[in-house]
FIDREN-175790 format. One record per residue (C-alpha): residue in one letter; z, x, y. Coordinates in steps of 0.001 Angstrom, whole numbers, plus 500000, padded with zeros to 6 digits. Example, Ala and Ser with C-alpha at 12.3 -4.5 7.8 and 13.67 -1.06 7.14 Angstrom:
residues 2
<atom><residu>A</residu><w>507800</w><u>512300</u><v>495500</v></atom>
<atom><residu>S</residu><w>507140</w><u>513670</u><v>498940</v></atom>
END
This chain:
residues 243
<atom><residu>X</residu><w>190720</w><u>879770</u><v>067880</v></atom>
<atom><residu>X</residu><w>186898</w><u>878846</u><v>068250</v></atom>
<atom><residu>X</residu><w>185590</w><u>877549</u><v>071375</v></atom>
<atom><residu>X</residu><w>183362</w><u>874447</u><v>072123</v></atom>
<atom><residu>X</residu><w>179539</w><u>875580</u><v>073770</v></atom>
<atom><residu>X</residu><w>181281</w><u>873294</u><v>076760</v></atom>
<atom><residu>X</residu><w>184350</w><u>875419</u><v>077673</v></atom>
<atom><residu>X</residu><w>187391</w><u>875321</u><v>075459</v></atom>
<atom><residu>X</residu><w>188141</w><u>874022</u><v>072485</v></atom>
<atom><residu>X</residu><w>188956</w><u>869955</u><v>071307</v></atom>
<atom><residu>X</residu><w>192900</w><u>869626</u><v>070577</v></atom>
<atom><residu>X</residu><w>191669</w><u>867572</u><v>067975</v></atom>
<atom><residu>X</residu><w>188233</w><u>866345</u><v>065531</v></atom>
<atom><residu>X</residu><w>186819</w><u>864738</u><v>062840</v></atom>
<atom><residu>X</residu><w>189221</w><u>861666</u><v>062649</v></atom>
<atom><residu>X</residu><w>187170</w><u>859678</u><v>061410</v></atom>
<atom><residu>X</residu><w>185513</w><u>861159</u><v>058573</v></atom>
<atom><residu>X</residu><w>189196</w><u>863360</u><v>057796</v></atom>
<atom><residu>X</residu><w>192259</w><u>863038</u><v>060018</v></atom>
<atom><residu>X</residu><w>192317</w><u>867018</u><v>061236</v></atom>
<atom><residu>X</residu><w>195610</w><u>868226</u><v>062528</v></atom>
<atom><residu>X</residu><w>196822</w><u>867772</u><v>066150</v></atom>
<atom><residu>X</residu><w>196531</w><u>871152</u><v>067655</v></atom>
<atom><residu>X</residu><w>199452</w><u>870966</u><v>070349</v></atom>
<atom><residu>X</residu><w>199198</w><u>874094</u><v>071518</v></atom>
<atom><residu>X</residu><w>195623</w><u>873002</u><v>073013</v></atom>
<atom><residu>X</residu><w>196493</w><u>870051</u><v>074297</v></atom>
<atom><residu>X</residu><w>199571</w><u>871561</u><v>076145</v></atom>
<atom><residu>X</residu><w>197372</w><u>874324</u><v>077743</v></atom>
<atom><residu>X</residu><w>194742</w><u>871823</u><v>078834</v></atom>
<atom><residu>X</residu><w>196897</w><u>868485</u><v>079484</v></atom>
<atom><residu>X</residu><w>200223</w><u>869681</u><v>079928</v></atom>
<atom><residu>X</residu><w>203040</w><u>867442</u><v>080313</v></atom>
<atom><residu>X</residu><w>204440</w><u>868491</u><v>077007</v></atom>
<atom><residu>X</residu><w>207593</w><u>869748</u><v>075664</v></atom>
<atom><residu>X</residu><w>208944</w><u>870448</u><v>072206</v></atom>
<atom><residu>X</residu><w>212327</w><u>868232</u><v>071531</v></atom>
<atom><residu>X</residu><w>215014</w><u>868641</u><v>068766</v></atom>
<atom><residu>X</residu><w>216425</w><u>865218</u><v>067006</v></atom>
<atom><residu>X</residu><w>219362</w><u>864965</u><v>065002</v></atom>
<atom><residu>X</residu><w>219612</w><u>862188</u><v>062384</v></atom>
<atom><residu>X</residu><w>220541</w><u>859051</u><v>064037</v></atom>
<atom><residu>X</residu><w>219797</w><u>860097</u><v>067549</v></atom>
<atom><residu>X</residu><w>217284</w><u>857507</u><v>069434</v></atom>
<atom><residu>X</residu><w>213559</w><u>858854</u><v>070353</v></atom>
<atom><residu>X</residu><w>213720</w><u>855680</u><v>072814</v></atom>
<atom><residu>X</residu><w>214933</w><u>852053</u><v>072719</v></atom>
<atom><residu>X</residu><w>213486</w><u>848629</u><v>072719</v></atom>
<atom><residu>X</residu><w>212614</w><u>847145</u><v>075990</v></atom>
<atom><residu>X</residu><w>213519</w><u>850420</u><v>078066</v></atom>
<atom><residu>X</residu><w>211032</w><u>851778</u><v>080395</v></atom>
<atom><residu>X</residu><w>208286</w><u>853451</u><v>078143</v></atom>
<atom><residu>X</residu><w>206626</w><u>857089</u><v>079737</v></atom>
<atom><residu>X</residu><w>206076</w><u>859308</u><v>076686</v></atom>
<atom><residu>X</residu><w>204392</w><u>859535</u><v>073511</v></atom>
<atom><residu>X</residu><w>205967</w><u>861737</u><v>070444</v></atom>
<atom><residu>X</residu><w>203987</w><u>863329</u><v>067945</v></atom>
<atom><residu>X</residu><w>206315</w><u>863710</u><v>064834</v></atom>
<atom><residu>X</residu><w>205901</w><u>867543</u><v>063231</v></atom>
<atom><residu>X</residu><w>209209</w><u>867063</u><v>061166</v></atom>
<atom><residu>X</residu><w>211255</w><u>864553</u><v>060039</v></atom>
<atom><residu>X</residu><w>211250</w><u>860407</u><v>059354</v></atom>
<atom><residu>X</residu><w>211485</w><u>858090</u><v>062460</v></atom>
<atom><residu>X</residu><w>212513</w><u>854689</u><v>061768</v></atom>
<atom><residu>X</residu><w>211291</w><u>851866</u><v>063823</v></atom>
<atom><residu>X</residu><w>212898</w><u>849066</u><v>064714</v></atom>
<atom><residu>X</residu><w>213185</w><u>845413</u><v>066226</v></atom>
<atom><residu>X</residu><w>216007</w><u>843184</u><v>067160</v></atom>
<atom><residu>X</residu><w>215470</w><u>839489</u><v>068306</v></atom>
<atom><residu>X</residu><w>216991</w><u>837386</u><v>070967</v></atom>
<atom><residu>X</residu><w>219280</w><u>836624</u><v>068550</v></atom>
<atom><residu>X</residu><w>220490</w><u>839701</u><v>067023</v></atom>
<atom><residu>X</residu><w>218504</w><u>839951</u><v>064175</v></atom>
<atom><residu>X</residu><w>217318</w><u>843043</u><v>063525</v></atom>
<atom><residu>X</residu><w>214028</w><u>844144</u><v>061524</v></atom>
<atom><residu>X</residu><w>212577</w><u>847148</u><v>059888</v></atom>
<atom><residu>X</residu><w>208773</w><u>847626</u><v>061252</v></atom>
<atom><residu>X</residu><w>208206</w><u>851071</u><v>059850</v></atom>
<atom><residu>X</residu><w>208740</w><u>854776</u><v>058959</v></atom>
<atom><residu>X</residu><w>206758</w><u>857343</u><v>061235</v></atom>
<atom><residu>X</residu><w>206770</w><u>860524</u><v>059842</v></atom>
<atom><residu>X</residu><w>204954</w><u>864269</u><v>060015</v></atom>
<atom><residu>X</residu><w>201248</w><u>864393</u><v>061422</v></atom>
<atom><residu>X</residu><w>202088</w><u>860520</u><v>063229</v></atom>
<atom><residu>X</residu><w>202482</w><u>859257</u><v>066571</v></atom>
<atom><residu>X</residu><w>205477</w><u>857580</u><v>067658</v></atom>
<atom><residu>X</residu><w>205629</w><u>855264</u><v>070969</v></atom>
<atom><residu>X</residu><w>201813</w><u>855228</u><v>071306</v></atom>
<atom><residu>X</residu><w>201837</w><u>851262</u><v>072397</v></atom>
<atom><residu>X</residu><w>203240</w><u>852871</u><v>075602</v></atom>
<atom><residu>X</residu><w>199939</w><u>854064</u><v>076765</v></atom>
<atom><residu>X</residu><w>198378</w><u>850550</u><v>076290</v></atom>
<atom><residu>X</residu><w>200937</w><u>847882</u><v>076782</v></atom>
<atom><residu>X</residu><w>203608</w><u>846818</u><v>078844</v></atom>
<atom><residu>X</residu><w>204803</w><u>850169</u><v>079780</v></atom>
<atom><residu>X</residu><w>208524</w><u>849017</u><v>077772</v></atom>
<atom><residu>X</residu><w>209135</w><u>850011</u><v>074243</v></atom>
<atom><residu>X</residu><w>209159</w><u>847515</u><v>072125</v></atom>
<atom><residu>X</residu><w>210998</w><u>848784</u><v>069077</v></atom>
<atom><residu>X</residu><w>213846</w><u>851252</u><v>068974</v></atom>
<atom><residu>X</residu><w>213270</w><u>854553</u><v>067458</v></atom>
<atom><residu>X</residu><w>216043</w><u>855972</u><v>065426</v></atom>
<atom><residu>X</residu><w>215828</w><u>859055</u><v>064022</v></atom>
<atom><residu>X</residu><w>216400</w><u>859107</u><v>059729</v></atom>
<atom><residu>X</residu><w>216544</w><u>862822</u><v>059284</v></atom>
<atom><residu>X</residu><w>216892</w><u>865764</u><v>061895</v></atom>
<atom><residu>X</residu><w>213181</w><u>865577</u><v>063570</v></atom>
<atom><residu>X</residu><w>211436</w><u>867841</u><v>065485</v></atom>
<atom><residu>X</residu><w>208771</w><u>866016</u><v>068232</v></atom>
<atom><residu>X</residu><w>206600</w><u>867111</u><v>070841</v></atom>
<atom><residu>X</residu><w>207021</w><u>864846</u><v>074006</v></atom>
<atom><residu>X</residu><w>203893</w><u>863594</u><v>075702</v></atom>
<atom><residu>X</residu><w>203924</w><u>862600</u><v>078707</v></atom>
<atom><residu>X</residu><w>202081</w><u>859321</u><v>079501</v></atom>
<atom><residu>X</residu><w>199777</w><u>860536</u><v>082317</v></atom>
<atom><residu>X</residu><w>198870</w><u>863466</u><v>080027</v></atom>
<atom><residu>X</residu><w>197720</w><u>861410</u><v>077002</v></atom>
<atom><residu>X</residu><w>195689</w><u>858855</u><v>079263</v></atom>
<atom><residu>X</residu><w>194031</w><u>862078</u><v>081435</v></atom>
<atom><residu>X</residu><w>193141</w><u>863174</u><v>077605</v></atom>
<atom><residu>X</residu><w>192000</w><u>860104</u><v>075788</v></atom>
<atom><residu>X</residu><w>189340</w><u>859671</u><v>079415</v></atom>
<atom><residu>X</residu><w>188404</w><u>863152</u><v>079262</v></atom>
<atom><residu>X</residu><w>188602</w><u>864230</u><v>075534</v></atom>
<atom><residu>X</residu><w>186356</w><u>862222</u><v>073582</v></atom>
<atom><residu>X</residu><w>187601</w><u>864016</u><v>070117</v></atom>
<atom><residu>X</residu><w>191672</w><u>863530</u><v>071122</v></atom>
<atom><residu>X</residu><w>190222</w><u>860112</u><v>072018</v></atom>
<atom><residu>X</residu><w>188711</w><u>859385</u><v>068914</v></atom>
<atom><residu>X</residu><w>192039</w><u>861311</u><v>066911</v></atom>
<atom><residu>X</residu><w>194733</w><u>858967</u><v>068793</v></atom>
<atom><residu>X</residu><w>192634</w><u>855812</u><v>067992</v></atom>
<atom><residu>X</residu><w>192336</w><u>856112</u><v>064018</v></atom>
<atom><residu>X</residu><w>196488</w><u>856614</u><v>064571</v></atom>
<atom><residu>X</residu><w>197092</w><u>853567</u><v>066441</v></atom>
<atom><residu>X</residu><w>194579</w><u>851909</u><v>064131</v></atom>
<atom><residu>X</residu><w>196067</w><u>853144</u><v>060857</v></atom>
<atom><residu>X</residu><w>199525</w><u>852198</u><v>061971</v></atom>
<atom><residu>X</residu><w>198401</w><u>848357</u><v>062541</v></atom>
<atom><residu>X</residu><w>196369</w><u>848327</u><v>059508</v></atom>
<atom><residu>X</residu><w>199758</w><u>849535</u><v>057824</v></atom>
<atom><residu>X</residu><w>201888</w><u>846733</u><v>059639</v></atom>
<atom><residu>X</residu><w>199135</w><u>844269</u><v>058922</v></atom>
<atom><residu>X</residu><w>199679</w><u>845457</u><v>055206</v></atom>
<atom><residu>X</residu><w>203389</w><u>845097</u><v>055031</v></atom>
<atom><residu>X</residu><w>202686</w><u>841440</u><v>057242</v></atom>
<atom><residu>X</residu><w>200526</w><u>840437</u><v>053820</v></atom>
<atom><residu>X</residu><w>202279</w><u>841910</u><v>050961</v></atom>
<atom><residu>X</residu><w>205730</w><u>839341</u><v>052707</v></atom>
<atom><residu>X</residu><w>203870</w><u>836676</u><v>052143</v></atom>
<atom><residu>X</residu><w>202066</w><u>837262</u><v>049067</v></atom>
<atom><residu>X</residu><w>203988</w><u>839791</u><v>046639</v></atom>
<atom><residu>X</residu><w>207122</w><u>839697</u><v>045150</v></atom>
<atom><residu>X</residu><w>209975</w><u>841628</u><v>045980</v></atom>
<atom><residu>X</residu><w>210032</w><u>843706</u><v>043283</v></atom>
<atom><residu>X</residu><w>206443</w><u>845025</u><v>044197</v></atom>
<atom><residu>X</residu><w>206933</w><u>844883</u><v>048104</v></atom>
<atom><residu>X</residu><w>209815</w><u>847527</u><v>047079</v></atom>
<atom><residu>X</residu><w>207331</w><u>849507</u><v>045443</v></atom>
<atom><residu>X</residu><w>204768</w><u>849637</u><v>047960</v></atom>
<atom><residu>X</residu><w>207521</w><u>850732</u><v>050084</v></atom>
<atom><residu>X</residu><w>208733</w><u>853232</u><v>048001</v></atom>
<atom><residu>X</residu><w>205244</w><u>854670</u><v>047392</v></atom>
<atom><residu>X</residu><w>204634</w><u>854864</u><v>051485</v></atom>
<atom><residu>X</residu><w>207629</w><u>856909</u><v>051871</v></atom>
<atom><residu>X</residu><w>206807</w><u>859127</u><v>049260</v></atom>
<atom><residu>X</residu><w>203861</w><u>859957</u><v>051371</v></atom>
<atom><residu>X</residu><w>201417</w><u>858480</u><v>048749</v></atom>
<atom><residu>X</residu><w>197999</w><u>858336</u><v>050324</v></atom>
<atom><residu>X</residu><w>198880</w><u>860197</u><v>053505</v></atom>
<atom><residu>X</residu><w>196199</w><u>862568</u><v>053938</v></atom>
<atom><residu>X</residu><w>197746</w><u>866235</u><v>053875</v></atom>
<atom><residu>X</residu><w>201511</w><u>864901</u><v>053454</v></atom>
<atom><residu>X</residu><w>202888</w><u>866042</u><v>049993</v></atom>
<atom><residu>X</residu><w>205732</w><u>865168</u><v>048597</v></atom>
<atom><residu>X</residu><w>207843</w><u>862652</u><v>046038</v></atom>
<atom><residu>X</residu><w>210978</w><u>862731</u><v>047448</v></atom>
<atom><residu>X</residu><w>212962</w><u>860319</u><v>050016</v></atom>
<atom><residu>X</residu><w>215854</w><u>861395</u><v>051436</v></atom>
<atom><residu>X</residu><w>218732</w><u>859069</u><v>054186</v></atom>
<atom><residu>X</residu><w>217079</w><u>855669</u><v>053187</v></atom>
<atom><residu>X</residu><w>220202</w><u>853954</u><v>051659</v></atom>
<atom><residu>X</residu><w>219184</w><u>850185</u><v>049969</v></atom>
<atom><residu>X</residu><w>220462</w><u>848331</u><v>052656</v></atom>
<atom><residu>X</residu><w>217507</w><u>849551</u><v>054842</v></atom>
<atom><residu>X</residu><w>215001</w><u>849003</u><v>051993</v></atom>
<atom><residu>X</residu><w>216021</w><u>845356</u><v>051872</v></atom>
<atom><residu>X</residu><w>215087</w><u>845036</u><v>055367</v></atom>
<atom><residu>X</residu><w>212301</w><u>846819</u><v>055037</v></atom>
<atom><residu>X</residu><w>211150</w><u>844281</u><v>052332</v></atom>
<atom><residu>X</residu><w>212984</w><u>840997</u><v>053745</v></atom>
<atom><residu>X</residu><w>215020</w><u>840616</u><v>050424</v></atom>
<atom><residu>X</residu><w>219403</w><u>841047</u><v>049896</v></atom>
<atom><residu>X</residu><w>220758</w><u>844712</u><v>049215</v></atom>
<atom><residu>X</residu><w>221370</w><u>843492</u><v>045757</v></atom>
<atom><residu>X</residu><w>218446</w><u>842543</u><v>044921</v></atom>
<atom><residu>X</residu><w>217202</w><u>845700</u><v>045990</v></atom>
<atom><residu>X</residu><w>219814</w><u>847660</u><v>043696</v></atom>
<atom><residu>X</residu><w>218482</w><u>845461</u><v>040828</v></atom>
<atom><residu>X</residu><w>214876</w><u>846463</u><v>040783</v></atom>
<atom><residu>X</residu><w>215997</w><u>850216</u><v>041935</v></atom>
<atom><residu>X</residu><w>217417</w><u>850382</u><v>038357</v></atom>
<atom><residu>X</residu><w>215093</w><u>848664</u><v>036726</v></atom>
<atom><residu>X</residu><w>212427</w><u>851205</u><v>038313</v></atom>
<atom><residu>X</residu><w>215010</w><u>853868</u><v>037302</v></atom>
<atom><residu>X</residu><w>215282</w><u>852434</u><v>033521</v></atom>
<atom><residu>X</residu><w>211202</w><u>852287</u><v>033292</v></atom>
<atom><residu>X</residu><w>210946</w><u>856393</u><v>034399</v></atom>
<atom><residu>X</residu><w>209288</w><u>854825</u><v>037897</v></atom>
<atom><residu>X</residu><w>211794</w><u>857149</u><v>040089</v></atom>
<atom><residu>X</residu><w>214923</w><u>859375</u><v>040129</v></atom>
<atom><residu>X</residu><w>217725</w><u>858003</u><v>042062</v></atom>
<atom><residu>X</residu><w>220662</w><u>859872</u><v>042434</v></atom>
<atom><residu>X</residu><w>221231</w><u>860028</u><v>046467</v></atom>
<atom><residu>X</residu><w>217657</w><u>860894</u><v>046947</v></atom>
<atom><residu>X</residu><w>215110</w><u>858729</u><v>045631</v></atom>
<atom><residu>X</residu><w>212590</w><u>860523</u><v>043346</v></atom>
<atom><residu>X</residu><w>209382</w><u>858504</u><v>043067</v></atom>
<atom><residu>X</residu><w>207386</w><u>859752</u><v>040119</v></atom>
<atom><residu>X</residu><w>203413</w><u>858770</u><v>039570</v></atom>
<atom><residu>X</residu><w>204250</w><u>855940</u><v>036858</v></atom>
<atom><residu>X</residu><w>205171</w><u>853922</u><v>039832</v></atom>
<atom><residu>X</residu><w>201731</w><u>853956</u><v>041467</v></atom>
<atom><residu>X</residu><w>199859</w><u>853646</u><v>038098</v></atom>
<atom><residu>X</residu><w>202073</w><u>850575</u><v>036992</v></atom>
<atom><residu>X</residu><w>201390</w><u>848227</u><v>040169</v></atom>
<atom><residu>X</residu><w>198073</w><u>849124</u><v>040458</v></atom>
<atom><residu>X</residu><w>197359</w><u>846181</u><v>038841</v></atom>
<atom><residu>X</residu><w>200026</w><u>843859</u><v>040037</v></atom>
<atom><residu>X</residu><w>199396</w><u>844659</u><v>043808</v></atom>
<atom><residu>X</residu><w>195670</w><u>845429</u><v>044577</v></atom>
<atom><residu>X</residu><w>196852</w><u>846549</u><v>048167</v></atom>
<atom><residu>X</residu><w>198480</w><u>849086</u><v>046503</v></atom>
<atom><residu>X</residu><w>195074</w><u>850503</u><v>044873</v></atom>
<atom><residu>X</residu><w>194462</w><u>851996</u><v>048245</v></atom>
<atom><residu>X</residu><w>197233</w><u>854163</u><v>047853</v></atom>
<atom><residu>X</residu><w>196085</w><u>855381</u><v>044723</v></atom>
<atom><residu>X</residu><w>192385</w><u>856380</u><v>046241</v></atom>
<atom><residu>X</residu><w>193260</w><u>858433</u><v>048742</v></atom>
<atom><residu>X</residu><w>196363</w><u>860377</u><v>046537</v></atom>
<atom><residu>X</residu><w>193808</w><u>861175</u><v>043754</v></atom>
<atom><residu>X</residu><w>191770</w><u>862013</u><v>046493</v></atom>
<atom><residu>X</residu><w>193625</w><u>864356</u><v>048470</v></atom>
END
């Protein structure tokens, strides 16, 4: 491990021209406050409205996010997955969660404890500058998801999803596959009915846009036939062919 003319080295750089890995290791020997945590599917990482204290950096695994409202309704927000923070609002809001965090696949997290990640975003102006682009690339993604509801379709709001959990333009994440996402979480996910969900997951099937037998194979044709339909979606497709 290289060192830094200063002392020793960042736990993390470059995030805005490339988002480098999270060296953990570093952060735990400078920040501590840390331990390594074992989820099994459908175990909670924390739940809405609870006391919030920690910050989890996802190294394996698919965390689902979730709201419910006064009412009982409950909604989809997003997927967190490998190389993403989970529970990062804690550090700058109301000290509560305010989603749920459900595990979708056994997950292993490092925990972060609050004071930790403050001490390094004031003193580490690299970790700084690495936690930013992830809090600001996970509201540009719910701003996203806000847009495509009110302007797409269903059938190509399913597709955008589908694309995002195949880790299509995540930087360094490879992989087609989606595993423990059954269609009644897609159709929250894309505010439509479970069968209207099954209808276009056929139709995608029929057109050779994915596999779908348990786990959902999503092939390229997908991306390269709503490129046109959803231009939101071309953003996927620059940073895949660029990775």
């Amino acid at each position: 491990m290289s060192t830094t003319p200063d002392g020793p080295p960042p736990v993390a750089g470059g995030s805005f021209e490339s988002r480098q890995p999270f060296d953990i290791e570093a952060f735990v020997t400078r920040y501590g406050g840390t331990t390594r945590c074992a989820f099994k599917a459908k175990e909670r990482l924390f739940v809405q409205a609870e006391p919030a204290d920690r910050v989890f950096y996802i190294h394996e695994g698919q965390v689902q996010l979730t709201v419910v409202s006064a009412h009982g309704k409950e909604a989809i927000l997003s997927i967190a997955g490998p190389g993403e923070f989970c529970g990062e609002s804690s550090v700058i809001a109301d000290r509560v969660w305010a989603p749920t965090a459900t595990c979708i696949t056994d997950t292993i997290a490092a925990c972060l404890d609050r004071r930790s990640v403050v001490r390094a975003i004031r003193e580490d102006p690299a970790f700084a500058e690495f936690f930013s682009v992830c809090v600001l690339s996970r509201a540009f993604e719910l701003r996203d998801n806000l847009l495509s509801h009110l302007f797409d379709s269903s059938e190509v709001r399913l597709a955008r999803v589908l694309l995002r959990l195949a880790n299509y333009g995540k930087e360094g994440q490879q992989g087609t596959i989606i595993k423990a996402i059954d269609q009644e979480a897609l159709a929250q996910m894309i505010g439509t009915t479970r069968p209207r969900v099954n209808y276009f997951m056929n139709k995608f099937r029929k057109q050779g846009y994915i596999d779908y037998n348990g786990a959902i194979v999503v092939h390229d044709a997908l991306l390269k036939a709503f490129l046109e339909k959803d231009p939101l979606v071309s953003l996927l497709s620059e940073t895949s062919t660029a990775a």
